[in-house]
ZAMARGU-4260 file (C-alpha; in steps of 0.2 Angstrom, whole numbers, plus 5000, padded with zeros to 4 digits):
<rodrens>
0) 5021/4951/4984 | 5034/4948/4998 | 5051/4947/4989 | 5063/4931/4997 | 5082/4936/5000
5) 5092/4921/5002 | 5106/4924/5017 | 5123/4914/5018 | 5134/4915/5032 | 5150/4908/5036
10) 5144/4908/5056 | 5128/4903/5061 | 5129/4914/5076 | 5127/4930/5064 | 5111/4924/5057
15) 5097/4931/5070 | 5108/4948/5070 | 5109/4950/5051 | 5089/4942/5049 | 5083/4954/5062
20) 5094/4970/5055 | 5085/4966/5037 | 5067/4964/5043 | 5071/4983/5052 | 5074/4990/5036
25) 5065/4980/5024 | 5050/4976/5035 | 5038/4965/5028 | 5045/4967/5009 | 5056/4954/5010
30) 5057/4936/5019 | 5072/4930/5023 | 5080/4914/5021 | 5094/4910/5031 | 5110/4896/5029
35) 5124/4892/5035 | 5137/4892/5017 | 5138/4872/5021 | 5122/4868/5021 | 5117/4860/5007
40) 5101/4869/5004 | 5106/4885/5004 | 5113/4879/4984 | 5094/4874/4980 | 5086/4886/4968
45) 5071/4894/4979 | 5067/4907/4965 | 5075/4919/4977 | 5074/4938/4970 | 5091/4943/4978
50) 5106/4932/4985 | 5116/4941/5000 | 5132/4935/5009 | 5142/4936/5023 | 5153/4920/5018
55) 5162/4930/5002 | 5178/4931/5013 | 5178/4911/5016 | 5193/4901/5008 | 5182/4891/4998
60) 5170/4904/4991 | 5177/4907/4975 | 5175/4886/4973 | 5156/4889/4977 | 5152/4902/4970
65) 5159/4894/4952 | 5149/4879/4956 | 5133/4887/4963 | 5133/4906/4958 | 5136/4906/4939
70) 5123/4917/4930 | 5118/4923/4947 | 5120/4941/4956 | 5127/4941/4972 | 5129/4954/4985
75) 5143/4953/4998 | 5138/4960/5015 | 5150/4977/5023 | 5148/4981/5038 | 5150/4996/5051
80) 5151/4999/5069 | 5139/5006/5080 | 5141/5025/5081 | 5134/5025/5098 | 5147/5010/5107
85) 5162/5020/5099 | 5161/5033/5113 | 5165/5021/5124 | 5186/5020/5118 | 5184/5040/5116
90) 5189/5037/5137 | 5205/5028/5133 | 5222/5040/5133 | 5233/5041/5118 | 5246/5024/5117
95) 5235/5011/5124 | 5237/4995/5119 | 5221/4984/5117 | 5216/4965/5108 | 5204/4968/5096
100) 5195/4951/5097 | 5186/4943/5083 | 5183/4924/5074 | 5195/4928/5062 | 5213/4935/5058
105) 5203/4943/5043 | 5187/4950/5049 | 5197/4957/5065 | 5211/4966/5054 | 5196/4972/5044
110) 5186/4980/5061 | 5204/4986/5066 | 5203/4997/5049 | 5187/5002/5054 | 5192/5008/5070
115) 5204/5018/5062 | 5196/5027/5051 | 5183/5032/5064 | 5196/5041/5071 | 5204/5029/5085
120) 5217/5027/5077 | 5229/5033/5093 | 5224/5015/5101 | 5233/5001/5095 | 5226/4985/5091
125) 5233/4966/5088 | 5221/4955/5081 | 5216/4941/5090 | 5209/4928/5084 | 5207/4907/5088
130) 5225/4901/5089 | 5232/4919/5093 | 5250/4919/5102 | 5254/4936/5105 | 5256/4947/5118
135) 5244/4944/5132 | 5234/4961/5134 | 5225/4966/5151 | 5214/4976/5136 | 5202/4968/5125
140) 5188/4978/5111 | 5177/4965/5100 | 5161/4968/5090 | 5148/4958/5100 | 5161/4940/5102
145) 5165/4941/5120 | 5164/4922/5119 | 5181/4923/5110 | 5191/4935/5120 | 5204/4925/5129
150) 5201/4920/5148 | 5218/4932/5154 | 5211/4948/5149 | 5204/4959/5164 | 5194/4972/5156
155) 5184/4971/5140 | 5175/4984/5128 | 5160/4977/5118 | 5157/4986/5102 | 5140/4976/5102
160) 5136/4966/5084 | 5142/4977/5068 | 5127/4982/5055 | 5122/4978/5039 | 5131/4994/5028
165) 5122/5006/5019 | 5129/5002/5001 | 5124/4984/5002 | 5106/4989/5011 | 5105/5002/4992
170) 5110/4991/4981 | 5099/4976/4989 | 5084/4988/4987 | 5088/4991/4969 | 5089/4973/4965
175) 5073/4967/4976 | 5067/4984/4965 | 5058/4990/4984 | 5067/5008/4981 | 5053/5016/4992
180) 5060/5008/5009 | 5074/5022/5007 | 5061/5034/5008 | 5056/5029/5026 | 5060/5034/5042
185) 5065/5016/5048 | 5078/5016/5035 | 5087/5034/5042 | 5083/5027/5060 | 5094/5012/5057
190) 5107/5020/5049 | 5108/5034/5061 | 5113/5018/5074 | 5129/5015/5065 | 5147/5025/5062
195) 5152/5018/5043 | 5166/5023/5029 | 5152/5025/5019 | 5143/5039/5028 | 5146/5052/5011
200) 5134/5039/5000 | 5121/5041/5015 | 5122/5059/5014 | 5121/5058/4996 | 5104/5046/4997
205) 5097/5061/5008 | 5101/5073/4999 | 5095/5066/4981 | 5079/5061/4991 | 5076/5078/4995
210) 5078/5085/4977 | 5068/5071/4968 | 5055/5076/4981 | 5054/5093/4976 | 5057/5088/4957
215) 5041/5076/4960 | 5032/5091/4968 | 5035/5102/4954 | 5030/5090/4941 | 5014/5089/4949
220) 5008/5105/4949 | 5012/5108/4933 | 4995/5108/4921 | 4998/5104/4906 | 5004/5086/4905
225) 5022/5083/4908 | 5034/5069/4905 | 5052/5066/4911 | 5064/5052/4902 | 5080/5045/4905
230) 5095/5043/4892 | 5089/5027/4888 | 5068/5033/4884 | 5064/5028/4901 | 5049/5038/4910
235) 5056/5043/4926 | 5041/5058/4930 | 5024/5057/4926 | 5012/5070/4929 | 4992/5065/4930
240) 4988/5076/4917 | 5000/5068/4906 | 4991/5051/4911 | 4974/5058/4908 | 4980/5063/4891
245) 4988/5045/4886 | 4973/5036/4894 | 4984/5025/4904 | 4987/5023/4923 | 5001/5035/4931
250) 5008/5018/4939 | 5009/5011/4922 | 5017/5024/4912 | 5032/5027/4924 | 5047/5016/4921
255) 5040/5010/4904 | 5048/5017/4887 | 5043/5033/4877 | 5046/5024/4860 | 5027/5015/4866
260) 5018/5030/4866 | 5027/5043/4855 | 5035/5043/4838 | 5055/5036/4844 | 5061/5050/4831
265) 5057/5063/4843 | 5068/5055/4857 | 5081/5051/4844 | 5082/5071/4838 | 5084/5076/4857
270) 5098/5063/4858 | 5107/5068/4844 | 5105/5086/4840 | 5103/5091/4859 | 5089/5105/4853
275) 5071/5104/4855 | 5057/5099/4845 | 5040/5100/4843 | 5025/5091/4835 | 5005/5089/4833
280) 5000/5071/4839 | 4985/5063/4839 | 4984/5055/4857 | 4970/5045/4865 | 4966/5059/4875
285) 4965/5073/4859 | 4976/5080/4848 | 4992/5088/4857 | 5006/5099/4853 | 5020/5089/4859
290) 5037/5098/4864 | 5052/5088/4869 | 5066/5099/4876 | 5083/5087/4880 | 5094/5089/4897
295) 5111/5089/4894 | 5126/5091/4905 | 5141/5097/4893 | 5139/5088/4878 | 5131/5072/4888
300) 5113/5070/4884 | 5106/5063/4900 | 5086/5062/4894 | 5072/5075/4891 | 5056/5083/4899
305) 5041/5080/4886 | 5025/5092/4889 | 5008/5091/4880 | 5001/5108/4875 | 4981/5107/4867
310) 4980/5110/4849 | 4974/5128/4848 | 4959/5129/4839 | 4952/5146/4829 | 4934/5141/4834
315) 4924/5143/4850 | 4928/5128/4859 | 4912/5115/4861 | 4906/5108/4875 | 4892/5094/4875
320) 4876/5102/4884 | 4868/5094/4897 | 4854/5084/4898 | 4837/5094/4903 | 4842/5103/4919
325) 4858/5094/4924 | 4848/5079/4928 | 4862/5067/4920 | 4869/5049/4927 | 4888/5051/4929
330) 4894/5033/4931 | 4894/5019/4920 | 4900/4999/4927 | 4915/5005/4916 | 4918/5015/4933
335) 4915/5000/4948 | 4932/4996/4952 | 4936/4980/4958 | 4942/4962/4954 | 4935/4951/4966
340) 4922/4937/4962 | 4907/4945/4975 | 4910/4962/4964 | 4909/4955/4947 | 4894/4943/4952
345) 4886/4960/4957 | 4891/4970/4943 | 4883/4956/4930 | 4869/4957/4940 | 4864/4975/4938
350) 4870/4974/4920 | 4857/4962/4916 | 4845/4970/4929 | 4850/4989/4917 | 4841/4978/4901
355) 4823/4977/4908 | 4812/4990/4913 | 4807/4984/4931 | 4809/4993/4947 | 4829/4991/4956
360) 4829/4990/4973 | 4849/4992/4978 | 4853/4988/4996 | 4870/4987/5006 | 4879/4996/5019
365) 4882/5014/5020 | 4896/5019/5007 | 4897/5003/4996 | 4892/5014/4983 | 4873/5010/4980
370) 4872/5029/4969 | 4886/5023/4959 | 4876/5007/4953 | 4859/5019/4950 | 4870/5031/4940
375) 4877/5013/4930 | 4860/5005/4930 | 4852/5020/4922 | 4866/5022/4908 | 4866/5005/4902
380) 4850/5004/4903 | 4838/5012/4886 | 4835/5026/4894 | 4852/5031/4894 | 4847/5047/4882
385) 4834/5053/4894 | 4835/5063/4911 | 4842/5053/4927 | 4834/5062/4941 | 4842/5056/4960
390) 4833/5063/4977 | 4839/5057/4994 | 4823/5053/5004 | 4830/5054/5020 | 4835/5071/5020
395) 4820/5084/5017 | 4806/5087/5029 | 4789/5077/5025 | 4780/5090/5016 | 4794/5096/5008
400) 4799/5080/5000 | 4780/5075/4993 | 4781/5093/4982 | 4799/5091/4977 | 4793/5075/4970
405) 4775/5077/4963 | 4776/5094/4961 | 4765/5109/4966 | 4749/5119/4957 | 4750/5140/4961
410) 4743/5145/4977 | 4744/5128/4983 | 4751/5132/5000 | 4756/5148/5008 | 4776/5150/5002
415) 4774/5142/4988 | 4781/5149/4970 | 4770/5158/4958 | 4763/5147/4945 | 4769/5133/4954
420) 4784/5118/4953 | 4786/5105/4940 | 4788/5088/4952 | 4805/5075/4950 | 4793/5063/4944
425) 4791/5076/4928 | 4807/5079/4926 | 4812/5062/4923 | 4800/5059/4910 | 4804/5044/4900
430) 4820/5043/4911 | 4824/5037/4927 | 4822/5042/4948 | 4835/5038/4963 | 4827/5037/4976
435) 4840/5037/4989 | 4836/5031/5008 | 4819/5027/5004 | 4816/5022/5022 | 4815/5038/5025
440) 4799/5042/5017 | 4784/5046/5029 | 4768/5034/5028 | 4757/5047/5019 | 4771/5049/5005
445) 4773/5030/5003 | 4757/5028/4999 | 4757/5040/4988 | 4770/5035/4979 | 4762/5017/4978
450) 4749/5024/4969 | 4760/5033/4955 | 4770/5017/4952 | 4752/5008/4952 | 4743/5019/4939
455) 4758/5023/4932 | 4751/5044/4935 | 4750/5057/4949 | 4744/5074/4953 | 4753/5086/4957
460) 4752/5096/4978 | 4736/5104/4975 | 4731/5102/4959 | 4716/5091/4948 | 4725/5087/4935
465) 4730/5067/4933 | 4748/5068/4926 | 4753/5052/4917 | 4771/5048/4921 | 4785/5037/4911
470) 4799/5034/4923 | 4808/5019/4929 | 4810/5020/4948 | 4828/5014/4956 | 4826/5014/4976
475) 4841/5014/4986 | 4840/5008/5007 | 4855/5005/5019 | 4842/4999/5031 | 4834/4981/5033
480) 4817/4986/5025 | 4812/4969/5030 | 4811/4972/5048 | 4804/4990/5045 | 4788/4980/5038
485) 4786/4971/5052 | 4788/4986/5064 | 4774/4996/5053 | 4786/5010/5048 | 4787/5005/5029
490) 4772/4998/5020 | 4775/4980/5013 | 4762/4984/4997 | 4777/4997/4991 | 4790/4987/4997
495) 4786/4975/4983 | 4782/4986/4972 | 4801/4995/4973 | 4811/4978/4975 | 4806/4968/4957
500) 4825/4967/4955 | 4834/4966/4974 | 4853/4971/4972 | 4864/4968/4987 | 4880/4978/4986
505) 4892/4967/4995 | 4900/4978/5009 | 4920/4979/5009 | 4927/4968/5019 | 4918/4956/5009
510) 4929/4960/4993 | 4946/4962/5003 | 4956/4959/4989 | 4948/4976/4979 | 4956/4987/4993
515) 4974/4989/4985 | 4967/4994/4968 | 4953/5003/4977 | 4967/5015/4984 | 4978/5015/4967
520) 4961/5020/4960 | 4960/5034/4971 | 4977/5043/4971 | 4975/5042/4954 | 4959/5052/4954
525) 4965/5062/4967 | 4980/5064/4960 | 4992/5057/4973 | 5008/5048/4970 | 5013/5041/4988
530) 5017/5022/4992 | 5012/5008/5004 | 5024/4998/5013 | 5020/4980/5016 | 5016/4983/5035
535) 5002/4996/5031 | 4996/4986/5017 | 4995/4972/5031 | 4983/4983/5044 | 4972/4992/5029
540) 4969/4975/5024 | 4964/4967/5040 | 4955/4984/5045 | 4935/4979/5044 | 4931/4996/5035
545) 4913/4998/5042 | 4913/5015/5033 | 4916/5004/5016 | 4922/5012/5000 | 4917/5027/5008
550) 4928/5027/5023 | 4944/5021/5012 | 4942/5037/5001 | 4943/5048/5014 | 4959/5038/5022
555) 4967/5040/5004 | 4964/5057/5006 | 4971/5058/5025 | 4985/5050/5019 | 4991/5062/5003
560) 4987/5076/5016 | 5001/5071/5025 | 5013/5073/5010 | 5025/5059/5012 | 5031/5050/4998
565) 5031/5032/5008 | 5017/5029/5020 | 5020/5018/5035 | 5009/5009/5049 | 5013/5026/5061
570) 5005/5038/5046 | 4988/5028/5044 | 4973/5035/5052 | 4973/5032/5073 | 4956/5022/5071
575) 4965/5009/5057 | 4980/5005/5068 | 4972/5005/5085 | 4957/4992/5078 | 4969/4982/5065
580) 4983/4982/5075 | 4973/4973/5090 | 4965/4960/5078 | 4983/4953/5072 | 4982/4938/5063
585) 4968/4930/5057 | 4964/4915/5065 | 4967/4902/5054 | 4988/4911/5051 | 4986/4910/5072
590) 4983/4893/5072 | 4998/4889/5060 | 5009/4903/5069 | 5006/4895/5086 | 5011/4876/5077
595) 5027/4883/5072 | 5030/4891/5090 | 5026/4873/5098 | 5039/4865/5086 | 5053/4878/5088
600) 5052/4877/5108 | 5050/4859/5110 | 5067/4858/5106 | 5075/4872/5118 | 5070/4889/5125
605) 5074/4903/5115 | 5071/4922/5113 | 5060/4934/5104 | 5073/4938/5091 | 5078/4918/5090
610) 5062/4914/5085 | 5059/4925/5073 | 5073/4917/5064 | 5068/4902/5066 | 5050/4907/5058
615) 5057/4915/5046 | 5068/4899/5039 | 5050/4891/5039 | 5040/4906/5029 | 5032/4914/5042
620) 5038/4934/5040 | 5031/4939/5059 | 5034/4957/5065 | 5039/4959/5085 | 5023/4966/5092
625) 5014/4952/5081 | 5028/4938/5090 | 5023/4947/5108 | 5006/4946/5107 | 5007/4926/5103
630) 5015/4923/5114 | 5007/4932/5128 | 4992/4919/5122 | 5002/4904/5123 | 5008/4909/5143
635) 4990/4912/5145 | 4985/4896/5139 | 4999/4890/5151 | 5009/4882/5136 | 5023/4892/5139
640) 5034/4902/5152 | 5043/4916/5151 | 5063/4918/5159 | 5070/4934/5164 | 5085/4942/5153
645) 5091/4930/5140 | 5081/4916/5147 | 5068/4916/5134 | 5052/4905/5132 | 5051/4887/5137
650) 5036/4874/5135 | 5029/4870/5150 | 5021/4851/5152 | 5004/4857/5147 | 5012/4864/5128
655) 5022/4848/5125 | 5005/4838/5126 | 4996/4851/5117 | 5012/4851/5102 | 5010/4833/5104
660) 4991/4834/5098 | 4994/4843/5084 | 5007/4833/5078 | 4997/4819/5078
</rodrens>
């Protein structure tokens, strides 16, 4: 969920800057709401997650913030200068003399102190400001307000707009708790732009980055279970293992308290006696030897590492044998991940399908997990205790595939294996068959197979001997079996026969709203621990997935390849951005985005970064490309035209009407 920063400024002018610099870092985590600090609604309660302002320095700020801030956190905006613009007064010789230009006596004595401790301090400045009467300087410097330098100066240096500072980006993150978005490249790039008093907490956050990486890294490979706390019990490090052992989600467990899962006099010892203990607990996951071992720093305890050892045992260790000849179901419904309606629909379905002892035809896309149902279907069903025998039609040779599933007698062909081959059909006695791809059966072995579900017996490849058989038959087909009766290639008799109870898997982008959890299941299985950003939640949800569940497996696994610890739209798989990206938004958000557009411009022309302020005021968190690509629609639709430079977009007569007709 997007979190909302609310932004007061003393100058409305600072707004598109300061909106834009934010969505740059914060992308689309945040969407910003923007005032002016005497607007009257910036003082409503919006159930903002963060309050940031520029206006802290105003006279009557102390007045508004005792009226309108109480109980509330606010953070005051610092700013730096742009690194790159400073080169520009490196040409200047020692004793110049220069106005430093700005809407305030304040803020300019404050960008004067900047300039300073960048290291210009051989150029002096006198602050000018409105109502300055000083000396009337051919030199002037400003930090983007060329509007205000005064009409005698002859030569001017533009600094360019000042940036957001890295402490107040840190600590925004922390209180928006969006930590992650100081582990991507777009937070370094944007700090790299600017020169700030603050650059030894930047090289800090690099450089504590780079060890928690390598601590996280550590802590993963690590196989027993392992635990790290803070001085307060919090979980800071979580291993899988230690989440397999605690039967509870990695996600979960980190940032939650130790004192939920262990006994609290263990934390409490490490605390006060600094030393290490150890214990045998009884965890969801087994009975564990549980060592604590405490972190101190002189006498300051600053937490503990926590590791789960496996009881040692005298005896051989037992292990629970497998069903006849490996022929077991894997999978229960337990298993289906999911939370959407066309899921859980489905899922009740092949529960009450697993009851009954009638034939289960499962159909759906390639990779919607047809398998997994027939592993599900069989243990639920009461056959559970019997063998679960799965064959993929599709992928042996005709006459091979009629003797691996009836079986052959000795001697029955040339090759084959003395005294013969018990069939899958025997196998699964009072049990249950998968037969995967069905559709690729040949005629001769359909009808063969009609027969054994018929008589409910078969023969075996060269043999005289009826066999009677028990077995419930699941089919499986990613085909439209319908129209392969009508082409002759699969027989209508055994189509109706194998399809008693149709199942329809619904394919993935169906069930958009299981992807997310789909991909937290599978780092957890794979045992990754990367995060999304908002933007490449955004394309992996609008990407169609024609692989299915499938296809976002193996992207999961692309991804944790790739060892980052955040994953952004540029990490994704080319095939995701390329399609997603192209799709933008979907229609009915176009519709409403294009509304907006009419409504901003039919008051005046404005830019690209204009109106993604203006959007944003109104709820509509639009990234650059996505704001380009709209428009390029509306100036092919003829509603718009586009100026050179800063001229930016305009209505032409044919959007006014059409702005007009929606507003009616």
């Amino acid at each position: 969920m997007k979190k909302v920063v609310k932004l007061i400024v003393e100058n409305e002018s600072c707004i598109p800057e300061y909106t834009a610099q934010l969505y740059s870092v914060f992308g689309d985590a945040v969407t910003v709401r923007a005032f002016t600090i005497d607007d009257p609604a910036a003082y409503t309660d919006q159930k903002e997650d963060a309050i940031l302002t520029s206006a802290s320095s105003a006279v009557d700020f102390s007045e508004i913030k005792r009226a309108h801030f109480r109980g509330k956190k606010w953070i005051p905006i610092a700013l730096s200068l742009q690194r790159k613009s400073l080169l520009q007064l490196s040409a200047y010789p020692k004793g110049t003399q220069a106005l430093l230009v700005n809407l305030s006596k304040m803020v300019a004595e404050e960008t004067i102190s900047q300039l300073y401790q960048a290291g210009y301090s051989y150029i002096t400045f006198l602050p000018c400001y409105p109502g300055y009467a000083g000396p009337k300087l051919p030199l002037a410097v400003t930090p983007g307000e060329t509007g205000s330098v005064p009409g005698w100066v002859t030569e001017c240096v533009d600094l360019g707009p000042r940036y957001i500072d890295i402490v107040t980006i840190v600590e925004l993150a922390e209180e928006l708790q969006c930590e992650y978005v100081l582990k991507t490249r777009r937070f370094f790039n944007y700090f790299e732009k600017q020169h700030n008093t603050s650059a030894g907490v930047s090289i800090l956050v690099e450089e504590n980055q780079t060890l928690e990486r390598r601590l996280g890294a550590l802590v993963q490979m690590s196989e027993e279970g392992l635990l790290g706390i803070n001085a307060d019990g919090e979980i800071l490090e979580c291993n899988f293992p230690a989440a397999d052992i605690l039967k509870k989600p990695r996600g979960q467990l980190l940032h939650s308290q130790l004192s939920g899962l262990l006994p609290p006099e263990l934390a409490e010892h490490c605390r006060t006696q600094q030393t290490p203990i150890s214990r045998v607990i009884s965890l969801p996951g087994g009975t564990y030897e549980v060592r604590m071992t405490p972190i101190t720093q002189g006498t300051q305890y600053l937490g503990a590492y926590v590791i789960f050892s496996p009881e040692e045992t005298d005896g051989p260790s037992r292990t629970k044998p497998a069903s006849g000849k490996g022929h077991v179901a894997k999978y229960r419904f337990s298993d289906i991940c999911g939370g959407s309606a066309q899921i859980k629909q489905t899922v009740e379905l092949a529960r009450k399908m697993a009851r009954t002892e009638s034939s289960v035809l499962i159909t759906g896309e390639s990779g919607t997990g047809k398998e997994l149902f027939a592993h599900a279907i069989h243990n639920s069903s009461p056959r559970a205790a019997a063998p679960f025998v799965a064959i993929n039609c599709a992928a042996l040779p005709d006459s091979l595939l009629e003797s691996e599933l009836f079986g052959y007698e000795d001697g029955a062909f040339t090759g084959a294996r003395k005294g013969g081959k018990t069939g899958l059909f025997e196998l699964a006695s009072s049990g249950s068959i998968f037969l995967d791809e069905i559709e690729g059966m040949a005629p001769s072995t359909q009808l063969k197979l009609l027969r054994v579900i018929q008589e409910r017996e078969m023969m075996r490849v060269g043999g005289d001997r009826v066999i009677p058989i028990d077995v419930r038959i699941i089919s499986a087909s990613n085909q439209d079996l319908t129209a392969m009766m009508e082409d002759g290639r699969f027989r209508s008799d055994l189509f109706y026969r194998v399809s008693t109870l149709p199942l329809d898997l619904p394919p993935l982008r169906r069930r958009r709203e299981d992807i997310l959890t789909l991909i937290e299941e599978f780092k957890s299985t794979l045992r990754l621990a990367f995060v999304l950003t908002e933007e490449a939640k955004a394309l992996l949800l609008r990407y169609s997935w024609p692989g299915n569940i499938r296809e976002l497996r193996n992207c999961v696994e692309y991804l944790g390849c790739q060892n980052l610890p955040v994953i952004e739209p540029e990490n994704l798989p080319y095939t995701i951005r390329r399609i997603a990206s192209s799709h933008g938004v979907d229609e009915g958000g176009s519709q409403r985005l294009q509304t907006a557009l009419l409504h901003a411009l039919v008051e005046k022309s404005c830019g690209r970064k204009q109106l993604q302020h203006i959007l944003a005021k109104r709820g509509f968190s639009v990234s650059e490309s996505e704001l380009r690509r709209e428009l390029e629609q509306m100036k092919t639709r003829g509603w718009i035209t586009s100026g050179t430079g800063r001229g930016g977009s305009r209505l032409t007569d044919t959007g006014i009407q059409e702005y007009r007709n929606r507003s009616k």
